[in-house]
C-alpha positions as CSV (number, residue, x, y, z in Angstrom):
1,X,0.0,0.0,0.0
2,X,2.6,2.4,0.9
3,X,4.2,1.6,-2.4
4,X,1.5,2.6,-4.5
5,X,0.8,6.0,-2.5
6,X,4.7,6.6,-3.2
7,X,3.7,6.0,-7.0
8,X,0.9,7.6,-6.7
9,X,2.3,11.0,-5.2
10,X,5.1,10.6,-7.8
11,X,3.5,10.6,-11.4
12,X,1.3,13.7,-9.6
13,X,4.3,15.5,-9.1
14,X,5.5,14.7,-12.8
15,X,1.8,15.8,-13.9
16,X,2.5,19.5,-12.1
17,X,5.9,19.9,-13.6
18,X,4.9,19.0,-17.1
19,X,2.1,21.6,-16.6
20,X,4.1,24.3,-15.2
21,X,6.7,23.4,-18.0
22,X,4.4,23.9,-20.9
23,X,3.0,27.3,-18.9
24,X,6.6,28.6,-18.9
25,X,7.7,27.6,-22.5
26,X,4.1,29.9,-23.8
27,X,5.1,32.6,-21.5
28,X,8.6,32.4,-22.6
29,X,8.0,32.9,-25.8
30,X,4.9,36.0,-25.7
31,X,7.7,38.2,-23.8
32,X,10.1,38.0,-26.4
33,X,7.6,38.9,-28.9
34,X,6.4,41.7,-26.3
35,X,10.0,42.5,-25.0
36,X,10.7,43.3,-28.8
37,X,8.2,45.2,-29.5
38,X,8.0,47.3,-26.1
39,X,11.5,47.5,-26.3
40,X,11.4,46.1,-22.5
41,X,14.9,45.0,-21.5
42,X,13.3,43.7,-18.3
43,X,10.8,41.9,-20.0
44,X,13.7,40.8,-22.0
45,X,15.9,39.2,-19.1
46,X,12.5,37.8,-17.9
47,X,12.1,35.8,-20.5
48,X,15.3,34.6,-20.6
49,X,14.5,33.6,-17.1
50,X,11.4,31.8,-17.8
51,X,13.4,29.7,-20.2
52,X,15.9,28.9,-17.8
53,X,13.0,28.1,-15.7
54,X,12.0,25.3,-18.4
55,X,15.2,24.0,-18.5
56,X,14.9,23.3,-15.3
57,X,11.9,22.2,-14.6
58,X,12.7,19.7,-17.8
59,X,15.5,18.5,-15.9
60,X,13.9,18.6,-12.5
61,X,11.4,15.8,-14.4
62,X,14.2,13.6,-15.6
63,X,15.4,13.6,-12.1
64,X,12.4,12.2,-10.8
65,X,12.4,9.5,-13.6
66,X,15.8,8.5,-12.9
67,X,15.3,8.6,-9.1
68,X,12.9,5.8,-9.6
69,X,15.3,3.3,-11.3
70,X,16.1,0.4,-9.2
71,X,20.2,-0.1,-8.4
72,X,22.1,-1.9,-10.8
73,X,25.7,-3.7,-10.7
74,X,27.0,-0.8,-12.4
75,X,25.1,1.9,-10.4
76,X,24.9,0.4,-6.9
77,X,23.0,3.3,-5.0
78,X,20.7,3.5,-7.9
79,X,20.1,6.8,-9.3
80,X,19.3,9.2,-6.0
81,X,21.7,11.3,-6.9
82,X,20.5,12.8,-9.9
83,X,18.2,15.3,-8.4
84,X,21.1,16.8,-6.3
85,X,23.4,16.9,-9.9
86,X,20.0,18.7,-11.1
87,X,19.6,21.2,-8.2
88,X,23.3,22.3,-8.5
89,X,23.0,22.6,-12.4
90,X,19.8,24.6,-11.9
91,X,21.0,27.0,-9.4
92,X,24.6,28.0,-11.6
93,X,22.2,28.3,-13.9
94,X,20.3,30.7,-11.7
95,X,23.9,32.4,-10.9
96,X,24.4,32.7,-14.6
97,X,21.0,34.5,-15.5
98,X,21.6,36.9,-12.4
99,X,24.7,38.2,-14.2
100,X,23.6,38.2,-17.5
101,X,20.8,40.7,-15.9
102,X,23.2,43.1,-14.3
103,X,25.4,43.4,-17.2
104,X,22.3,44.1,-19.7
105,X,20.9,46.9,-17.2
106,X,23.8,48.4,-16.8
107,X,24.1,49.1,-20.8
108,X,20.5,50.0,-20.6
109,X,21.6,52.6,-17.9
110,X,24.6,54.3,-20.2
111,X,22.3,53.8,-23.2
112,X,18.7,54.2,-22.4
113,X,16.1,53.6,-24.7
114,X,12.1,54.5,-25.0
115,X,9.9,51.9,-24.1
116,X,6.3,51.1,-24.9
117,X,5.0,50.3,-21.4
118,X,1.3,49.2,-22.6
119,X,2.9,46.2,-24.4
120,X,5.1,45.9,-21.3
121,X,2.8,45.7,-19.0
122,X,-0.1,43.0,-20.8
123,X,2.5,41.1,-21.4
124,X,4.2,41.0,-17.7
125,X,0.9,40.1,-16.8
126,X,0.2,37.6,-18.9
127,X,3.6,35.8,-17.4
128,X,2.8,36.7,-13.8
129,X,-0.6,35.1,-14.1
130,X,1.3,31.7,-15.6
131,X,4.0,31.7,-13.6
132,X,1.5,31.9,-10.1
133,X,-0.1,28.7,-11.3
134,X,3.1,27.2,-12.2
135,X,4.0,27.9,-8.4
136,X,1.0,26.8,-6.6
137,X,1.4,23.3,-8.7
138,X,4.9,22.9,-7.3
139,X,4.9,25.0,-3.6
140,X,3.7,21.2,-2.5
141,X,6.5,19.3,-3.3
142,X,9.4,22.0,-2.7
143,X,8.7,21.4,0.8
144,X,10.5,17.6,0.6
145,X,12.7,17.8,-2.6
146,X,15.7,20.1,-2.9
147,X,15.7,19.0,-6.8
148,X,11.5,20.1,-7.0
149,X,12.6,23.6,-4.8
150,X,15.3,24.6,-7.0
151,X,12.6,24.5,-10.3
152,X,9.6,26.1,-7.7
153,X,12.7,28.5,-6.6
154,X,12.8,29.4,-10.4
155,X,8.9,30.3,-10.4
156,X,8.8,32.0,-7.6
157,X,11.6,34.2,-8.6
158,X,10.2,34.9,-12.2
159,X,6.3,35.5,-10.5
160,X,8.2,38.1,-8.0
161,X,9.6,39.9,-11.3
162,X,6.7,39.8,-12.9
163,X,5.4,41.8,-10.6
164,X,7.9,44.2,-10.5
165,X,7.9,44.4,-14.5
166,X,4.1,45.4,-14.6
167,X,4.5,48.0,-11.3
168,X,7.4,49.1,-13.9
169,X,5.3,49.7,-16.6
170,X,2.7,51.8,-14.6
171,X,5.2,54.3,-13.6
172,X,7.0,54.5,-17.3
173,X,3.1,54.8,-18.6
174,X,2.6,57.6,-16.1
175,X,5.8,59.2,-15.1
176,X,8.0,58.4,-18.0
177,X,11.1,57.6,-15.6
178,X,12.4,54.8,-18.3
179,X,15.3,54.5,-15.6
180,X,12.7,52.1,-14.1
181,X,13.4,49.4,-16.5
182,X,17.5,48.7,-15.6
183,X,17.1,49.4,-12.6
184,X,14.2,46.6,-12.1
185,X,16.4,44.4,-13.6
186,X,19.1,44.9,-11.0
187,X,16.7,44.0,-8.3
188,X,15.6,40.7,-9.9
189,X,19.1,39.8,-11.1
190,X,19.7,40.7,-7.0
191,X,16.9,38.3,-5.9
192,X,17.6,35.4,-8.2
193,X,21.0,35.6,-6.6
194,X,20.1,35.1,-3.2
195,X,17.4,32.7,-3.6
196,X,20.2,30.5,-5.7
197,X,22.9,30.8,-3.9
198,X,21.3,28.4,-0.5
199,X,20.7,25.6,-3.4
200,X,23.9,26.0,-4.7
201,X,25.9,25.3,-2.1
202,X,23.7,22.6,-0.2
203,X,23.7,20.6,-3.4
204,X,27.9,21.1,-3.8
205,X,27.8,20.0,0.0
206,X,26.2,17.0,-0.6
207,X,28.0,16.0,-4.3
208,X,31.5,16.7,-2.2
209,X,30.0,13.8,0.3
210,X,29.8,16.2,3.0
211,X,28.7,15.3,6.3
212,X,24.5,16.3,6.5
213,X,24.6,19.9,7.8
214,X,21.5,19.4,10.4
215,X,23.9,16.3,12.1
216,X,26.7,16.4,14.5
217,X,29.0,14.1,14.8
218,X,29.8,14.8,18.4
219,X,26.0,13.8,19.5
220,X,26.1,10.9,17.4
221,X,29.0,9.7,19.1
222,X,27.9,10.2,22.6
223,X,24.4,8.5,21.6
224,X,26.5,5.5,20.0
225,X,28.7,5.1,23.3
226,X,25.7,4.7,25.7
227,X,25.3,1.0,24.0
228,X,26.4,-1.4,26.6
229,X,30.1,-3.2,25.6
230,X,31.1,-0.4,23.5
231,X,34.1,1.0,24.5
232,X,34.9,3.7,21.6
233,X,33.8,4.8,18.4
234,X,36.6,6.0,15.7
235,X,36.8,6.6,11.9
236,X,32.9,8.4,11.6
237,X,32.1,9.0,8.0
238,X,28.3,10.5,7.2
239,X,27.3,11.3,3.8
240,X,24.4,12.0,2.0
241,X,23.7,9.9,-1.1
242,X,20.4,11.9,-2.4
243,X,19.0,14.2,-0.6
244,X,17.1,12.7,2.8
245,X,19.3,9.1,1.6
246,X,21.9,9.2,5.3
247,X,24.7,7.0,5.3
248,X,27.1,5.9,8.1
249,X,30.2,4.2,8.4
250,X,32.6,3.8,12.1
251,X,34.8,1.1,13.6
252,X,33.5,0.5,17.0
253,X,36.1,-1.3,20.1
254,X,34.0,-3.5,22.0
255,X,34.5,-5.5,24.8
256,X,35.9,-9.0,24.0
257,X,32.7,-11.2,23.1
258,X,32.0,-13.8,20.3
259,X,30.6,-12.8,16.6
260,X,26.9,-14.3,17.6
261,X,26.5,-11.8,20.7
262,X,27.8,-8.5,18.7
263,X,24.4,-8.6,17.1
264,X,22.6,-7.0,19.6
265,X,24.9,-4.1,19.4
266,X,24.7,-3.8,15.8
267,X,20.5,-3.4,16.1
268,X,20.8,-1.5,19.4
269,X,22.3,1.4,17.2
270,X,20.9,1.1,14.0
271,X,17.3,2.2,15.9
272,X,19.4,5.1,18.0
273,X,20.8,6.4,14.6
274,X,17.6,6.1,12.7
275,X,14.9,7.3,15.3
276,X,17.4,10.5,16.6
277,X,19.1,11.3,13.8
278,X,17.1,9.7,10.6
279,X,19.9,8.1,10.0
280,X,19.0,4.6,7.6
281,X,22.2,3.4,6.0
282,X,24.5,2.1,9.3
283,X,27.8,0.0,8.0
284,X,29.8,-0.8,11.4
285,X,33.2,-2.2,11.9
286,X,33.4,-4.1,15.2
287,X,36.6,-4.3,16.9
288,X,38.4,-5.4,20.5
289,X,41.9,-3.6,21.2
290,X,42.6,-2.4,17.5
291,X,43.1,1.7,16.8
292,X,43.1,2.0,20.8
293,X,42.8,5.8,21.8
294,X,42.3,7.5,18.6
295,X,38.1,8.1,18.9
296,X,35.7,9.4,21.3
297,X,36.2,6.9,24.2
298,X,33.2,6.1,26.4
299,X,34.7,7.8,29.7
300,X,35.5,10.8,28.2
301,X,31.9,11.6,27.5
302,X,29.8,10.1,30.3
C-alpha cells in the first residue's frame, strides 16, 4: 500500500511539472515577442528567465524518472543522486541569469532607450498570471525535494519579477522615468542571486559527500557510546547519497565477546541512529583492542 501512495504522489508531481513546464515555454516565448516590440529590456531578461525556468523544470522531471530506477551492478546506489546533480546545475544556472541581468541593465543605464510600457505591462501580466499557477502546482512538493525547490525557486523568482515588471510599466506609462526598467532588472538579477545561492551550495555540499549539515558528529558519538560493551567509536564518515538518503560508516572497540553476541549491538544502534538522527544506511566495523585511543572513548563523555 505504501508503495503505490509513493507512485501515486510521484506521477502527480510529474503531472505538475509538465504543466508548469508547458505554462513557462508559452510565457517564454509571448515576452520575447512583447520585449521586442515594447523595447522592455526587463521583459527581455524575464524571458530569458522563464526559459531557464524550463530547462529546469525539464531536468527537474528527468530527475524524478531517474530517481525511480532500481540499483544496478554498475550503479549500486541506484540513481538518487540525480536530483542533487539537477539542483546544482539549476542553481549555476540561476547564478548565470543573475549576471547576464546586471550586465544588460547596466548598458540599458549608459544607453537608455524608450519603451512602450502598454505592451510591457499585458504582457508581464500575462507571465505573472502563468508563472503563479506554475508555483501553486509545485509550492507542495518544494517542501520535501531540494531538486523540485530549486525548479519552484525558479517560479517564484520569475512570479516576484513579474510583478515588478508590470509595477514598472505603470510608472514609465505615467511618469516616464524609463530608468525604471535597468534598474528593475538589477533588483531581480539581485533576488535570483540570493534565492540560488542556499541551493547551490547545499547541493555542492552534498556531491562533495559532506557530512548532513543538520547532524553532529559529536551527538552521534555520545548516543552510540551509551550501548552497553562499546568502548569507543573511531573513523565516523556521514554522507548523503540523495537528498534525505543518510549514510554511516565507524569502527566501533567493543569488549571482547564472540561474533553471535555483537548482534545486539549492531541493532541496538541502527534504531538510536535512525529514530534520533534519521539516519537509515549504518555499516559498522566491530573491533576489541585495534586503533586504541584514537576516537571518542566512552569515559571521556559520560
Amino acid at each position: 500500500m505504501h508503495s503505490h501512495n509513493h507512485l501515486s504522489d510521484t506521477q502527480t508531481t510529474k503531472r505538475r511539472m509538465f504543466i508548469a513546464l508547458l505554462l513557462n515555454i508559452i510565457i517564454a516565448i509571448s515576452q520575447i515577442i512583447g520585449g521586442v516590440f515594447s523595447g522592455s529590456l526587463s521583459l527581455i531578461s524575464d524571458s530569458l528567465h522563464n526559459l531557464s525556468d524550463a530547462v529546469s523544470l525539464f531536468l527537474s522531471y528527468i530527475a524524478i524518472k531517474l530517481k525511480s530506477k532500481n540499483h544496478s551492478y554498475k550503479h549500486t546506489f541506484g540513481f538518487k543522486r540525480a536530483e542533487i546533480i539537477v539542483a546544482f546545475v539549476n542553481s549555476s544556472l540561476l547564478v548565470g541569469v543573475a549576471i547576464y541581468l546586471f550586465y544588460e541593465a547596466i548598458k540599458r543605464f549608459i544607453y537608455p532607450e524608450v519603451i512602450k510600457p502598454d505592451i510591457m505591462g499585458i504582457v508581464a501580466f500575462i507571465g505573472l498570471l502563468g508563472n503563479v499557477i506554475g508555483t501553486i502546482l509545485l509550492s507542495k512538493d518544494s517542501k520535501t525535494s531540494i531538486n523540485i525547490k530549486s525548479a519552484y525557486l525558479h517560479l517564484l523568482s520569475d512570479t516576484i519579477s513579474s510583478v515588478a515588471i508590470v509595477a514598472g510599466a505603470i510608472s514609465i506609462y505615467y511618469f516616464e522615468v524609463y530608468w525604471v526598467d535597468p534598474l528593475l532588472t538589477i533588483l531581480i538579477g539581485i533576488y535570483i542571486l540570493k534565492e540560488s545561492y542556499s541551493i547551490l551550495i547545499n547541493s555542492l555540499h552534498i556531491l562533495m559527500e559532506g557530512a548532513p549539515q543538520n547532524l553532529s558528529i559529536e551527538e552521534i558519538a555520545k548516543e552510540v557510546l551509551k550501548t552497553e560493551d562499546v568502548i569507543d567509536i573511531h573513523h565516523i564518515h556521514i554522507w548523503s547519497v540523495g537528498e534525505k538518503d543518510i549514510h554511516i560508516e565507524a569502527h566501533l572497540n567493543v569488549n571482547n565477546m564472540m561474533i553471535s553476541e555483537t548482534d545486539k549491538i549492531h541493532k541496538s544502534i541502527e534504531k538510536i541512529l535512525f529514530e534520533k538522527f534519521g539516519i537509515k544506511h549504518v555499516t559498522l566495523q566491530l573491533e576489541c583492542e585495534k586503533c586504541k585511543g584514537i576516537g571518542l572513548i566512552k569515559d571521556s563523555v559520560s
